[in-house]
C-alpha positions in Angstrom: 29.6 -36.8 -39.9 30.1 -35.3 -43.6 28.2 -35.0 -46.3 29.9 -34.6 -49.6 28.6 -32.0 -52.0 29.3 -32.2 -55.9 29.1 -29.7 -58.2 26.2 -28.2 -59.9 22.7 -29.9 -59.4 24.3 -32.7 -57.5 26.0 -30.2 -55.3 23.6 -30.9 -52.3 22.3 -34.5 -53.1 23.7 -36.1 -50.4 22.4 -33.6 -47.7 18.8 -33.7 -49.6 19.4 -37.4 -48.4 18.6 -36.6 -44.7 14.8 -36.4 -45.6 14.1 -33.7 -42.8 10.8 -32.2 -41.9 12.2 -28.6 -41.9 15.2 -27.1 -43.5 17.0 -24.0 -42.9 20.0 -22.3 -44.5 20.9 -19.4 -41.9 23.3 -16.2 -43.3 24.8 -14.5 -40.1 26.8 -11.7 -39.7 27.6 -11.1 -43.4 28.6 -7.8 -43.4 28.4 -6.1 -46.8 29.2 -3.5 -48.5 28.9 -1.9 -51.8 31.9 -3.4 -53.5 33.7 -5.0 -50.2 34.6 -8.9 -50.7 31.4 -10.1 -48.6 29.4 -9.0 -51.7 31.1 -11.5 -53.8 31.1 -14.0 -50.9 27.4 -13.9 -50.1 26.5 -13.9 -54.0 28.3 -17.0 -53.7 26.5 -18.5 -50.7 23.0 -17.5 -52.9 24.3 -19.5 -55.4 24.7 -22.8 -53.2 21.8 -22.1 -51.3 19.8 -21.9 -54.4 21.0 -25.2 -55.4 20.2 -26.5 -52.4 16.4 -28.3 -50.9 16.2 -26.1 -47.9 12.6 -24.9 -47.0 13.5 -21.7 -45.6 16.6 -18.8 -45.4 16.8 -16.5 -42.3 18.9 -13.6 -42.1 20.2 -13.6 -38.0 21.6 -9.5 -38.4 24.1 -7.4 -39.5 23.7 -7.7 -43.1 26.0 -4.3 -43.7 28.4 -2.5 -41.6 27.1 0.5 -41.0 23.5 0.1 -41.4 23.2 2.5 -44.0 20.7 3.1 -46.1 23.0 2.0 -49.5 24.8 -1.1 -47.6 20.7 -2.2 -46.5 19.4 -1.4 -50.4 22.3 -3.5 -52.0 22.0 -6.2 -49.3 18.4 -6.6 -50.3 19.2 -7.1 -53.9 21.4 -9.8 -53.5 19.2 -11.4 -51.3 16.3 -11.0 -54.0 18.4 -13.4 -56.2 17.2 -16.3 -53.3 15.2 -19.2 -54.8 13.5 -19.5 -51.5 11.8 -17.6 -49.3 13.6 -15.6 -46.7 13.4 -13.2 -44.3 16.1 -11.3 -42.8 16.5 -9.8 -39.0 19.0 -6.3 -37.7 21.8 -6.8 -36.0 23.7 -4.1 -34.3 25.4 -3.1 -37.0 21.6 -2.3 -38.4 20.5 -0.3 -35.5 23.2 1.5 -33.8 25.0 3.7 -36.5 21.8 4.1 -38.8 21.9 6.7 -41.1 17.3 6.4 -41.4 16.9 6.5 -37.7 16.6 2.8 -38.2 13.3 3.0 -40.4 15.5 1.6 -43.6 15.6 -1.6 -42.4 11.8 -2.3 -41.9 10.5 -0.7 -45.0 13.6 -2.5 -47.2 12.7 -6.0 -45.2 9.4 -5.7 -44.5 9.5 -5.5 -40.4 12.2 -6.4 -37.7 10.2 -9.2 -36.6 8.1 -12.4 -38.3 6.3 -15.0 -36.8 4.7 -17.7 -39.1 4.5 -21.6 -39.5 6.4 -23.8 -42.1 6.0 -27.4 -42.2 4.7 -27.2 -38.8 7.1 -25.6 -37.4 6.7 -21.9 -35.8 9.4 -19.6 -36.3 9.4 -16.1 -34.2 12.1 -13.8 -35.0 12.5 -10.2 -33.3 15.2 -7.3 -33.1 17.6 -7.2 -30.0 19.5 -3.6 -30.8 20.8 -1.4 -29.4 19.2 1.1 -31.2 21.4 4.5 -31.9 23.9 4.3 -29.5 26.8 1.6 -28.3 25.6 -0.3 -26.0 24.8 -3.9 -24.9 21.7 -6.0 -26.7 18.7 -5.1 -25.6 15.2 -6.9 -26.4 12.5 -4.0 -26.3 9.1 -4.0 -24.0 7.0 -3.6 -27.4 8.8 -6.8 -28.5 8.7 -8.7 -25.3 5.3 -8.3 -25.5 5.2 -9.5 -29.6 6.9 -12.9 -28.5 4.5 -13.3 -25.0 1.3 -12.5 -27.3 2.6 -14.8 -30.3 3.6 -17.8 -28.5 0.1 -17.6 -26.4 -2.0 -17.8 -30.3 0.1 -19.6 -31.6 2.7 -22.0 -30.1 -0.3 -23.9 -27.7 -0.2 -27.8 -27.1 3.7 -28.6 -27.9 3.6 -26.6 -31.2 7.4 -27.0 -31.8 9.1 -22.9 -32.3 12.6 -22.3 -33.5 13.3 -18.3 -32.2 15.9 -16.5 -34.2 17.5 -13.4 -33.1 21.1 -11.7 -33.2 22.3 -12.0 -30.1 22.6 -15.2 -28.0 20.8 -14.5 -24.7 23.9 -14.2 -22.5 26.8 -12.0 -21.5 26.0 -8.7 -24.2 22.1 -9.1 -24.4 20.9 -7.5 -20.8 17.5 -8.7 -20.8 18.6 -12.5 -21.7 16.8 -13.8 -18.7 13.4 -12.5 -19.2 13.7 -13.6 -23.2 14.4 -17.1 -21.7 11.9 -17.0 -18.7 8.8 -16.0 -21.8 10.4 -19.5 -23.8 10.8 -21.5 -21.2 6.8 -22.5 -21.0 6.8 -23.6 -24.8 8.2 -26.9 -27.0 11.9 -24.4 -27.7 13.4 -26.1 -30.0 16.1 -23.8 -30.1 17.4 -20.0 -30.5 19.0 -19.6 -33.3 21.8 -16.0 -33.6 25.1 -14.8 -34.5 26.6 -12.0 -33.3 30.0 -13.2 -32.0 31.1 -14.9 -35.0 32.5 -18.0 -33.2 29.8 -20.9 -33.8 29.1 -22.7 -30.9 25.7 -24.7 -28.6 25.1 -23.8 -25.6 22.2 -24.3 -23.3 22.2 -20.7 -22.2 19.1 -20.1 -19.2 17.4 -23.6 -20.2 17.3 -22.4 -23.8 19.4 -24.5 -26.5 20.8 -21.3 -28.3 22.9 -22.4 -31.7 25.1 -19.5 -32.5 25.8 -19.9 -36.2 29.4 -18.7 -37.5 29.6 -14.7 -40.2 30.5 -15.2 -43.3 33.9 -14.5 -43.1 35.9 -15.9 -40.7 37.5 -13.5 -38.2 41.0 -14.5 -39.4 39.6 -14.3 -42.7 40.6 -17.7 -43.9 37.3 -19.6 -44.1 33.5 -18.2 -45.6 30.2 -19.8 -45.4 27.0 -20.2 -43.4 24.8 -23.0 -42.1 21.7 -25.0 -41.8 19.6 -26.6 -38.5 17.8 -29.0 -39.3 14.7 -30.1 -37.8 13.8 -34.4 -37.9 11.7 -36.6 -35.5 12.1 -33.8 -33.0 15.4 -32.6 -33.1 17.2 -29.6 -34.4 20.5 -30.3 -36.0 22.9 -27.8 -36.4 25.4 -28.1 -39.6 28.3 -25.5 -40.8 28.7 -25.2 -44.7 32.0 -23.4 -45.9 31.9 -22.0 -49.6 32.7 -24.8 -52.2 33.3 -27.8 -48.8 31.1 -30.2 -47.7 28.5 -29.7 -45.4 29.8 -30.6 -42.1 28.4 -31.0 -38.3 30.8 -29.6 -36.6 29.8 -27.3 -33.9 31.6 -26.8 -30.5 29.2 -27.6 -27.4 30.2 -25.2 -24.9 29.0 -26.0 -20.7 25.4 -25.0 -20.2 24.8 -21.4 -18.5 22.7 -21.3 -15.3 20.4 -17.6 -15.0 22.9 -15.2 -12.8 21.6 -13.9 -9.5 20.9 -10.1 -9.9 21.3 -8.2 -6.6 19.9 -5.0 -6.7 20.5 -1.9 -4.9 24.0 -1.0 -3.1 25.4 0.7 0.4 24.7 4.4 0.2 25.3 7.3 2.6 22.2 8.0 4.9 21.8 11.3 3.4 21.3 9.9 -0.1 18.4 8.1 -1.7 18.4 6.2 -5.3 14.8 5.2 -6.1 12.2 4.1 -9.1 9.9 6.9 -9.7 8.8 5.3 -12.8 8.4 2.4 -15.7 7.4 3.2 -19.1 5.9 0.0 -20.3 7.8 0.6 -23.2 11.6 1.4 -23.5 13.5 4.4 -23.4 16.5 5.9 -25.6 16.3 8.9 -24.6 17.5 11.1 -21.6 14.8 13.8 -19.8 14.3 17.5 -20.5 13.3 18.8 -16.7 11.0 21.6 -15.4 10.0 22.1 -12.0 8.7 19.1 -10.9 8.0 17.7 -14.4 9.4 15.1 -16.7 9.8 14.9 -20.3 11.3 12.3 -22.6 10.8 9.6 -25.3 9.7 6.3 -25.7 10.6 3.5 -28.2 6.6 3.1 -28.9 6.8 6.8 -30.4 5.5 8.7 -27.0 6.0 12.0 -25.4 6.0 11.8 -22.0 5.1 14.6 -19.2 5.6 13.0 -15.7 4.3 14.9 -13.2 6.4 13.9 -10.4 4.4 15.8 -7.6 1.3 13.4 -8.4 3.5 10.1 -8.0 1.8 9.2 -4.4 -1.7 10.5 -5.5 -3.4 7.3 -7.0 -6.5 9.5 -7.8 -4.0 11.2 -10.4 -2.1 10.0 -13.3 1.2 11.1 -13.4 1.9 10.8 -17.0 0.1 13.1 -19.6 1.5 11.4 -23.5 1.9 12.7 -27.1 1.5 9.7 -29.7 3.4 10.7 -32.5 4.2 7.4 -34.4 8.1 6.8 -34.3 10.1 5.8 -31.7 12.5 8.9 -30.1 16.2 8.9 -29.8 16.4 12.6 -29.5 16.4 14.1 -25.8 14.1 17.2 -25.5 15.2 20.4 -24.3 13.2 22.9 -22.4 13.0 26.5 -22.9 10.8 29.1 -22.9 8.2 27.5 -22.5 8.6 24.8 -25.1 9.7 21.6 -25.4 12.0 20.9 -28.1 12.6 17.5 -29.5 13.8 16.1 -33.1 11.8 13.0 -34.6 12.2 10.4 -36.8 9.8 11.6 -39.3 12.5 14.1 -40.4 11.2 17.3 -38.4 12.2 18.9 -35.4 8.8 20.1 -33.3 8.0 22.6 -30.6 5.7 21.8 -28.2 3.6 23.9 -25.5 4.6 21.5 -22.2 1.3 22.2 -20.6 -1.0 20.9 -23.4 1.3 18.8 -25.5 0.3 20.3 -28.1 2.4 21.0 -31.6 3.5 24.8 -31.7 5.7 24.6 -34.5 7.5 22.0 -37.0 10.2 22.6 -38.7 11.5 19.7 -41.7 14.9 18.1 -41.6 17.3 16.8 -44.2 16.8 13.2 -42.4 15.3 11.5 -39.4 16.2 13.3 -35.9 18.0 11.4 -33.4 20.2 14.4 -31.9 19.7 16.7 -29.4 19.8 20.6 -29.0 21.1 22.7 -26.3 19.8 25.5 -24.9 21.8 28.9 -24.1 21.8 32.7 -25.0 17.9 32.2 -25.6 18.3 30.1 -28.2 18.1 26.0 -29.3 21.1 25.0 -30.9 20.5 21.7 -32.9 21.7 19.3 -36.0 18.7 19.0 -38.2 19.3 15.2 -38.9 22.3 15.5 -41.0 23.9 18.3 -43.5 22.8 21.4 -41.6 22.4 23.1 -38.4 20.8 25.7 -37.1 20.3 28.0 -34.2 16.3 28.5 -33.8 14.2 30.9 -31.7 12.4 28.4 -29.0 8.8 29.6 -28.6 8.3 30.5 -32.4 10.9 27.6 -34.3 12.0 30.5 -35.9 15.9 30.4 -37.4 17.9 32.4 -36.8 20.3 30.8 -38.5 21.6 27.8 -40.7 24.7 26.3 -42.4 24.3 23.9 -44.5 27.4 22.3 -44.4 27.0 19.1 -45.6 27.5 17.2 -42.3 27.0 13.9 -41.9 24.2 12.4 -39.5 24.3 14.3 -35.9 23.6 11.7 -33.0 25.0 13.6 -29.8 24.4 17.4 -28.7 26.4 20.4 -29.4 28.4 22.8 -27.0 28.4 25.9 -26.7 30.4 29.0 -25.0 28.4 32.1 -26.5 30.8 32.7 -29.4 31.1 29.6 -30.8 29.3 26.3 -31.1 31.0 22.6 -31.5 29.5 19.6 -32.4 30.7 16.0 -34.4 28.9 13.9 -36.6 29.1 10.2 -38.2 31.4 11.8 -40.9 34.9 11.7 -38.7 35.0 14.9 -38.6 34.7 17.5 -35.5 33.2 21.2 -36.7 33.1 25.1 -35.2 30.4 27.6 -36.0 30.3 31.2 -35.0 27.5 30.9 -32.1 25.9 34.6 -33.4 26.4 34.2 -37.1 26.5 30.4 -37.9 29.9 30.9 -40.5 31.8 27.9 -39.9 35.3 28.5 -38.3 37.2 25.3 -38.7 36.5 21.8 -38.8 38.8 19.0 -37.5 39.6 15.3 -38.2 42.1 12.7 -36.6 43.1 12.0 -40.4 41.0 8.3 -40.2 38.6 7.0 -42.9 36.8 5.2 -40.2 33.5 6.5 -40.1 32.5 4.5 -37.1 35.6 5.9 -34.9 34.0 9.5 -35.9 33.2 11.6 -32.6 29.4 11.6 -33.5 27.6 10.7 -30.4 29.5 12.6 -27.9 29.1 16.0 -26.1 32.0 18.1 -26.6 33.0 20.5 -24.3 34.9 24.2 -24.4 36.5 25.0 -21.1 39.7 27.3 -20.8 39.8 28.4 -24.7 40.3 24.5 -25.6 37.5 22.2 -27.5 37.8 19.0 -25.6 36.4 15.6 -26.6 36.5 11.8 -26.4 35.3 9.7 -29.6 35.1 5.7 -30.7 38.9 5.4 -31.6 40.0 5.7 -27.8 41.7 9.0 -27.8 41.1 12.4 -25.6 41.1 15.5 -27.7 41.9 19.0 -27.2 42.0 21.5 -29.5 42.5 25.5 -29.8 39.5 26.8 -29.5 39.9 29.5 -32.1 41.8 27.9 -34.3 40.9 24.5 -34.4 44.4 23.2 -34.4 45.5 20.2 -32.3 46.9 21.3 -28.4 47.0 17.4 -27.4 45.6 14.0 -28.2 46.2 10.7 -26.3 45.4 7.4 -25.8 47.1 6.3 -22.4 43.1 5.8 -21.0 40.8 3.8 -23.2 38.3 6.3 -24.1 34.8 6.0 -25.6 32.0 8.2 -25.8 31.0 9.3 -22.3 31.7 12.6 -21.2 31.4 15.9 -19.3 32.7 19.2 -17.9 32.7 20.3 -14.7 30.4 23.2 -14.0 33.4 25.8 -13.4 35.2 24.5 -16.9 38.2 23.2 -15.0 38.0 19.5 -15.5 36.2 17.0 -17.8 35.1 13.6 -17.1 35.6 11.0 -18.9 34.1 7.3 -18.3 36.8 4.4 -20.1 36.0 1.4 -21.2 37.7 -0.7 -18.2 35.4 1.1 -15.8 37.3 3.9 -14.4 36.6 7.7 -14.3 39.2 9.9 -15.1 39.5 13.7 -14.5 41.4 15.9 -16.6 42.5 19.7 -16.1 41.5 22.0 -19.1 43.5 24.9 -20.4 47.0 22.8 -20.2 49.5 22.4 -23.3 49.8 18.2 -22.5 47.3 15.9 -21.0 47.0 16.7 -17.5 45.4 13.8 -15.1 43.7 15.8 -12.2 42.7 11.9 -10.9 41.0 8.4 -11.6 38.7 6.4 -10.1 37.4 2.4 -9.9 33.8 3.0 -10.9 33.8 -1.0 -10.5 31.7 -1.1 -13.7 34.0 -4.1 -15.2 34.0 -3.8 -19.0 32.4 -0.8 -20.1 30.8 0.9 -23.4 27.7 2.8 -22.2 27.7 6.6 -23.8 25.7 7.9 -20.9 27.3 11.3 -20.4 29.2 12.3 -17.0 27.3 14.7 -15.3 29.0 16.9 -12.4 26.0 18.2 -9.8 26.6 19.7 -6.4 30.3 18.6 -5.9 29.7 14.8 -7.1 30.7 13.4 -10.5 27.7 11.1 -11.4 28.4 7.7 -14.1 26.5 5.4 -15.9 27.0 1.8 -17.0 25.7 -0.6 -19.3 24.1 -2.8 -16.6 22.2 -0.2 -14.7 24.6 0.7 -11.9 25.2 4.6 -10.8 28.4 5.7 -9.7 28.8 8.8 -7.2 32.4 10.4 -7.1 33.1 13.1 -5.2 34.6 15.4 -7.5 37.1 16.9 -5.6 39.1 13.8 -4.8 37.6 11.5 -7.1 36.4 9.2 -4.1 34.2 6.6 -5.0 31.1 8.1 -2.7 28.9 5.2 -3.9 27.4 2.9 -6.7 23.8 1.1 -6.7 22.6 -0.6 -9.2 18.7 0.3 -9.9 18.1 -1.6 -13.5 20.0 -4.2 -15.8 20.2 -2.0 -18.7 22.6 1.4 -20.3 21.8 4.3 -17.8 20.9 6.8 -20.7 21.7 9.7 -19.3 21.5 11.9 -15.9 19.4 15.6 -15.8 20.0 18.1 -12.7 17.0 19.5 -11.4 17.3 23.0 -9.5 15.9 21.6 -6.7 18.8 19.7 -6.4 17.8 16.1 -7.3 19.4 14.2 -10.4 17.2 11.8 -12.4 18.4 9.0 -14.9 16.5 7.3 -17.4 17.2 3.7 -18.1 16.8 1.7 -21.3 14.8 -0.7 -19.5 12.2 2.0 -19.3 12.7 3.3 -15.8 12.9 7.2 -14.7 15.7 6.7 -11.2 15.7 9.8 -9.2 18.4 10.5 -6.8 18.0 13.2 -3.9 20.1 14.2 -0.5 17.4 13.8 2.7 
């Protein structure tokens, strides 16, 4: 069924004809840029919209490519030309490559979630990530709880909801099931997203979700948006291309039953995976260790000490908590006697680990979501973006800093005692001297691509070589002193999670078809030491490979660990302890490895 728009005021008088209680244009996926063809193309769209009788416009996420701060600001201007109300929601492309931490998009839009009535009708909108790293969707505890508490005020006796989010609730969005299972007891009229820029229905978990089609086709030959449409209690999906008629004309794909999720896995009698913890809040980051204590970040803005010799003691509390606002994406790192972690709120801050108290602060060019190393009695540490430093623990005192003008830091540095490596979100790879801070070269793959830049990974120097994975699927090695190229490759599809082995021989590298590869350092061509079926599947996790005790330990995106024994690169064992990106592993000296999970769970692994 079509409706046939005319030009100008008459442009949407036959759709107007439908008489609907609620109507909603939705703009999905629209991707702009300052001067990129989607600016033109969603000025457009306003323009129609404008012309248009709808009650309401929703945003459904990744309004820019890069989530910067400029793509959010001009996004936000066009959108300000809207004769109707809107309200807009992140997408990936929002939170995972932020250059503000991902503050700019709340304090441009308001918030990253809504929930409010129009013409009867409640509409709840929240984020679904993944916040500051690749990864798979993820709907946070803090917002779990937003949509539990708001449909219990508000949504009682058959109220009718539409939800809108990014993602779709299966396949890349790992909570999915729980989002469904908090619907399922209210009148759902629907989930409205994006995300994979194919529109489609599909009853996904007893949820109708109507994934609504970007703004630019993805062969680039057709541009436009859409409108549900709610009328004696259905909700209508229609697609509108630019300048065409408005047109019903979305594919209904087979309905999607919840998956059966089997925990645990077969492990060697010797070895024990377990749950010593759950945050009720999520958690980005990975877990500073000392002794038998904890440290890391939560989403809801905590520091968290876990004592985890007070675990069986319900007398005791095992957590002791800093409030400090902003949600952490920066690990901390212990040493002497301080706790080191960058914020959001553009500082990096020493804290005394018994009291968790401030000791210091020291101001950033721009929110903190990297991570220090410690070695030689010293932090080494981005401070947001533009400069880095090497800082005396206890006191925060500098010992150094180049400004540089680096782009935003996201992963941790590397260092060997005479020099210090890290990348940023600027394609570029850079060397420092470790005692003086002078920069000694810097390195690029010759790509403009700033989202193929190594600036969430861990390099590592092993053998006189500077060795490194990043987004465009190549292994790296580079003369250490010089900077200049020994090898690069693509024959495994590389991403961001990696590591060295403890004696510098090998690094690890996860791909992204679920194998782990080890490869020898110190050689003139790509040298394969040996691979391994992690059994992952499809793979994009950044967790980084940690060797410990002779076994190679991986992550995944789903919440399985992998054991390989690092000699032969025998799978030892995998078991799957969450549903969520394994964040990171930490080796205790007592000889225990702990994980965090996004999910909010702290996994420890020990040998009995």
């Amino acid at each position: 069924m079509k409706f046939l728009l005319l030009p100008a005021v008459l442009l949407y008088t036959a759709f107007s004809l439908i008489g609907a209680e609620l109507k909603v244009a939705i703009l999905s996926d629209i991707h702009v840029s300052p001067g990129n063809p989607n600016e033109q193309r969603l000025q457009q769209a306003i323009a129609e919209i404008n012309e248009s009788d709808v009650d309401q416009v929703i945003v459904t996420g990744d309004l820019s490519n890069r989530g910067a701060t400029a793509e959010l600001t001009r996004v936000k201007e066009l959108l300000d030309q809207l004769n109707k109300p809107y309200r807009a929601l992140p997408g990936n492309h929002e939170t995972n490559w932020s250059d503000s931490g991902a503050l700019a998009f709340a304090e441009l839009f308001r918030s990253e979630r809504f929930a409010f009535e129009r013409n009867g009708v409640l509409l709840i909108g929240f984020s679904t990530g993944p916040y500051l790293k690749m990864g798979d969707g993820h709907v946070r505890a803090e917002d779990i709880a937003f949509l539990k508490d708001t449909l219990a005020e508000r949504a009682a006796d058959q109220k009718p909801v539409i939800v809108f989010c990014h993602y779709p609730l299966a396949d890349e969005l790992s909570n999915g099931v729980e989002v469904a299972e908090v619907l399922a007891p209210y009148h759902v009229l629907g989930l409205v997203c994006g995300h994979t820029h194919v529109q489609f229905r599909r009853n996904i978990y007893g949820i109708d979700n109507i994934v609504c089609r970007p703004l630019t086709s993805n062969d680039g030959k057709t541009f436009g948006y859409n409108f549900i449409v709610y009328d004696n209690g259905k909700l209508e999906a229609w697609e509108k291309r630019l300048g065409d008629p408005v047109e019903k004309d979305f594919n209904v794909r087979p309905p999607l039953k919840k998956p059966e999720i089997v925990f645990g896995g077969n492990l060697p009698v010797d070895v024990r995976v377990e749950t010593i913890w759950e945050e009720s809040a999520s958690i980005y980051t990975g877990a500073a260790v000392h002794g038998t204590e904890l440290f890391y970040g939560t989403s809801n803005g905590m520091l968290v000490r876990l004592l985890t010799t007070k675990l069986q003691n319900p007398a005791v509390r095992p957590v002791r908590t800093l409030e400090l606002g902003t949600p952490f994406y920066s690990t901390p790192v212990y040493a002497d006697d301080t706790v080191i972690i960058g914020s959001l709120q553009r500082k990096i801050l020493g804290i005394d680990p018994g009291t968790l108290k401030i000791r210091w602060e020291l101001p950033a060019n721009a929110p903190v979501t990297n991570t220090g190393i410690f070695a030689d009695g010293s932090v080494f540490m981005g401070l947001g973006s533009g400069s880095f430093a090497r800082l005396e623990p206890h006191s925060g005192k500098i010992v150094w800093q180049t400004d540089g003008g680096y782009g935003t830091f996201q992963g941790a540095p590397a260092t060997d005692g005479k020099i210090v490596v890290f990348g940023a979100w600027d394609t570029r790879l850079y060397a420092l001297d470790a005692v003086n801070g002078k920069q000694l070269w810097k390195w690029s793959s010759g790509s403009t691509q700033v989202l193929f830049s190594p600036g969430n990974v861990v390099p590592a120097i092993a053998a006189g070589q500077v060795l490194f994975v990043a987004p465009d699927r190549y292994m790296t090695a580079l003369d250490a002193a010089t900077g200049k190229q020994v090898w690069r490759t693509n024959r495994f599809k590389v991403r961001e999670s990696f590591g060295r082995s403890a004696d510098g021989k090998t690094v690890y590298a996860k791909t992204m078809d679920g194998l782990l590869i080890a490869v020898e350092t110190g050689k003139p061509e790509f040298t394969l030491r040996w691979q391994c079926d992690l059994k992952f599947g499809y793979e994009h996790a950044p967790c980084p490979v940690l060797e410990a005790n002779g076994v190679v330990y991986a992550g995944s995106r789903s919440g399985v660990i992998a054991a390989v024994d690092a000699a032969t690169g025998a799978l030892l064992w995998t078991y799957k302890v969450g549903t969520t990106s394994v964040n990171s592993f930490t080796a205790a000296p007592s000889g225990d490895v702990y994980a965090t999970l996004l999910e909010g769970k702290i996994v420890r692994i020990s040998r009995q």
